[in-house]
C-alpha positions, 0 to 999 in steps of 0.5 A: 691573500691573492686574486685570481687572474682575470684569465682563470676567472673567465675560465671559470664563467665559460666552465659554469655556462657550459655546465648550465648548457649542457644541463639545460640540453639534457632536460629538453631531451629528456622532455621531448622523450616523455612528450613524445612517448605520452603522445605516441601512447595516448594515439596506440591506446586509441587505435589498438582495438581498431589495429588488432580488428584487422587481423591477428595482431594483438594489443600487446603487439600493437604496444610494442610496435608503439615502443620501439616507435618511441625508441627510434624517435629518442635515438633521433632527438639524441642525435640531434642534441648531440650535434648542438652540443658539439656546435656550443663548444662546450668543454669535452668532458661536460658534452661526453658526460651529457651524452652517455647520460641520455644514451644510457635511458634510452638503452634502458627503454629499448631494453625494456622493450625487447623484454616485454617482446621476448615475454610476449613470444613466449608467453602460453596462448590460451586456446580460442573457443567459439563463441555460442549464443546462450539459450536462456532456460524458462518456466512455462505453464500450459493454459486451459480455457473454460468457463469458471464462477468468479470468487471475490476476496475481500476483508472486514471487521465484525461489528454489531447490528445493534448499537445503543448508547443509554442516556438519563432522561431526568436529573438526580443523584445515582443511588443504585448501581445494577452488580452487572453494569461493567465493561464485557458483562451480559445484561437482560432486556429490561434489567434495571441498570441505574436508579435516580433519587426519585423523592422528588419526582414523587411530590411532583406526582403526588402535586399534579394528583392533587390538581388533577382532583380540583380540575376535575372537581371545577369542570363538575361544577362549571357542569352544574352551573350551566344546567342552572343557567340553561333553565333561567333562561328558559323562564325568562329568557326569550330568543337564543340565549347568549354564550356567556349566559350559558357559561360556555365559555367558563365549560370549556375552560374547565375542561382545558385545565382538566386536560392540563392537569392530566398530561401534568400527571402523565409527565410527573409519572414517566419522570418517576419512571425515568428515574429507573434505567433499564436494559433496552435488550439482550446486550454486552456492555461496552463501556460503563459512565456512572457510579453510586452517588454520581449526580447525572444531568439529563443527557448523562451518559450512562453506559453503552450497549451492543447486541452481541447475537446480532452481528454483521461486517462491511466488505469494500469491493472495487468497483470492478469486483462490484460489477461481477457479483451473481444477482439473482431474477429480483435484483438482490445478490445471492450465493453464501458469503465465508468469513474466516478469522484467527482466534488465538493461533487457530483459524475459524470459519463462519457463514454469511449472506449479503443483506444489503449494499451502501447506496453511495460509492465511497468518493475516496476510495472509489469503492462501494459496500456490501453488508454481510449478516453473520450466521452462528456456526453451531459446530464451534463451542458457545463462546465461538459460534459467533464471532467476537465484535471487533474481529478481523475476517477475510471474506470470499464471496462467490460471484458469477460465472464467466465463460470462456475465460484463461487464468494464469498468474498475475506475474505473467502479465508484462505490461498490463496487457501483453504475456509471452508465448512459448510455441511448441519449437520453444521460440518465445513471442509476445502476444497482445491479450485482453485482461476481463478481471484482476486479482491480487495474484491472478488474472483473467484473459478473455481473448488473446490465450487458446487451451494448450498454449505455453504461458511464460512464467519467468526466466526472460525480460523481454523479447524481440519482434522475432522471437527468442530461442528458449529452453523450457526448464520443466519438462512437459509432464512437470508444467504448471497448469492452471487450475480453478481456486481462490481468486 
């Protein structure tokens, strides 16, 4: 084996530097290409809108302009790396190499350029329209000022007037259960419901007979002796006669041990009695707490009562809807009040008339309430006439009459208080208005509306101080107007 000469190693080092140079010129190249391309970029795709504003010149052509930049710029920094790798005495087939490398991308990019001008001038041009301003189309509803009866709609649940709840007044074993003692039976006033052992209460009575007998008995002979004491002291006796020699004193304890003994009766009756529970009047049952051989203490609950011919609803009002109810000369409020609920899948009506009002305002929901009594409508069945306890019923209540109001939909007030106007050249303005009374789904304006102007119902937001140029969707003789009804 032979070594190299130092002569062909060293060569060989110098061809390896050159190769090293060279690669190194060609990627700083193509390095200062792509900085300057994504620089001249990012510069053209913030100035093209500003560039095409200033005449016909498109952002296509601006980005063009902006390649061909580049391109020159490329051919510059190519020569550039040309000239420093002739002056680095690199061998010749290394730099040529180098050179027709970078030569060749930037021949691919002008290329590409011209391509991308090429397709631009041939490109179809779409024809420019002029740009119209949109005219929004609108529902209006022509208003009309009058005077109209406030309705007040509200809601309730049908309860009864009278409620009771039975309760044994004496202890004892239940013997007797009345047949109609259930939950949803009908039981007459005075029907006997429950009896108690009573045998005895019965001795108790028999007891305070018996005493009754001898307080009466004693008392008689208290009488007598005081008769017998008087004429003794008459004979013998001088001056007024002492009350413990007249046994006064011993009289008039008799006569309490008499009274004694009767209230004694008395009570042992009423507990006899107490011992038979019975209907207080014409009622429903609503609930049943006793049964045969049960022992009920005094208390015990027996059942519960309701009347089911005496019935009347609570309807919460706002305080809003309370200041607009008709009252009459004296002071209570009138008019008919319409109950409506659904038995099964039909709709029932009954009537009612307000028989009084709660005197305090409900501090949680700021509301007060009317009690309304329930009249029978003898146009529906029996069972119907009445309307079932614990039915829900919407409630309308006439109230009174306000003058010179506008109503329009609630959905055409924006803001609370402020609706636009379609004036008869179909310019749309806001108008500031004053709001007497709100409903679910309606409004009432005192000021602010006139008969015949065009309320705007929907199509538009808003509205500039100026006005806004509408179309009216429904013509004149389709416009919505405002109508009395349920409020």
């Amino acid at each position: 084996m032979h070594d190299d000469p130092p002569e062909t190693m060293h060569s060989m080092e110098n061809h390896r530097r050159g190769a090293l140079h060279a690669v190194t010129a060609f990627v700083v190249t193509i390095a200062i290409i792509g900085v300057l391309a994504a620089v001249a970029l990012l510069a053209l795709t913030s100035l093209a809108p500003h560039l095409a504003n200033l005449g016909e010149t498109q952002p296509a052509s601006v980005f063009y302009l902006g390649g061909m930049l580049i391109g020159f710029l490329a051919v510059a920094v190519l020569a550039a790396t040309a000239y420093f790798l002739i002056k680095s005495h690199l061998p010749r087939p290394i730099v040529r190499r180098t050179l027709i490398s970078a030569a060749a991308i930037i021949v691919t990019f002008i290329a590409l350029m011209a391509t991308v001008k090429f397709l631009q001038e041939t490109a179809p041009q779409a024809a420019k329209k002029a740009t119209e301003r949109l005219v929004p189309p609108v529902r209006v509803m022509l208003v009309e000022t009058r005077s109209q009866p406030v309705v007040i709609e509200t809601q309730g649940v049908i309860e009864s007037k009278r409620e009771v709840t039975v309760a044994a007044e004496v202890s004892g074993v239940v013997t007797h259960v009345s047949p109609n003692l259930l939950r949803g039976s009908l039981v007459k006033e005075g029907e006997l419901l429950v009896r108690i052992e009573d045998a005895d209460y019965r001795a108790a009575r028999a007891l305070a007979r018996t005493q009754l007998a001898e307080a009466e008995l004693n008392l008689e002979l208290e009488k007598a002796k005081r008769e017998q004491a008087l004429r003794d002291w008459e004979k013998l006796g001088r001056g007024t006669p002492p009350k413990l020699a007249l046994r006064e004193p011993q009289l008039a304890a008799a006569e309490a041990r008499l009274n004694s003994t009767r209230a004694e009766l008395d009570r042992a009756n009423r507990n006899v009695e107490r011992t038979e529970i019975r209907a207080p009047f014409d009622a429903m049952v609503r609930l049943k707490s006793v049964e045969v051989g049960g022992f009920l203490a005094p208390g015990g609950r027996i059942a519960e009562f309701y009347s089911p011919a005496e019935l009347e609803v609570r309807l919460p009002l706002s305080l809003e809807d309370f200041g607009f109810l008709k009252r009459l000369d004296d002071g209570t409020i009138g008019g008919t009040v319409t109950l409506r609920g659904t038995v099964g899948v039909t709709e029932h009506t009954w009537t009612g008339r307000i028989d009084r009002i709660d005197g305090e305002v409900d501090r949680k929901t700021l509301s007060a309430t009317c009690i309304v009594a329930v009249a029978p409508n003898h146009e529906l069945p029996a069972h119907l006439r009445l309307p079932p306890v614990g039915l829900f019923v919407r409630a309308t209540i006439p109230g009174r009459e306000l003058d010179g109001v506008t109503e329009i939909p609630r959905v055409a007030l924006r803001g609370g208080d402020t609706v636009i106007v379609v004036s008869p050249e179909n310019i749309a303005t806001e108008r500031t208005v004053t709001v007497l009374r709100r409903s679910r789904d309606k409004a009432w304006i005192s000021e602010g509306l006139q008969s015949g102007d065009q309320v705007l119902l929907k199509g538009l937001r808003g509205v500039t101080d100026e006005g806004v140029r509408v179309s009216i969707s429904n013509p004149a003789d389709e416009t919505e107007k405002s109508e009395p009804g349920n409020h």
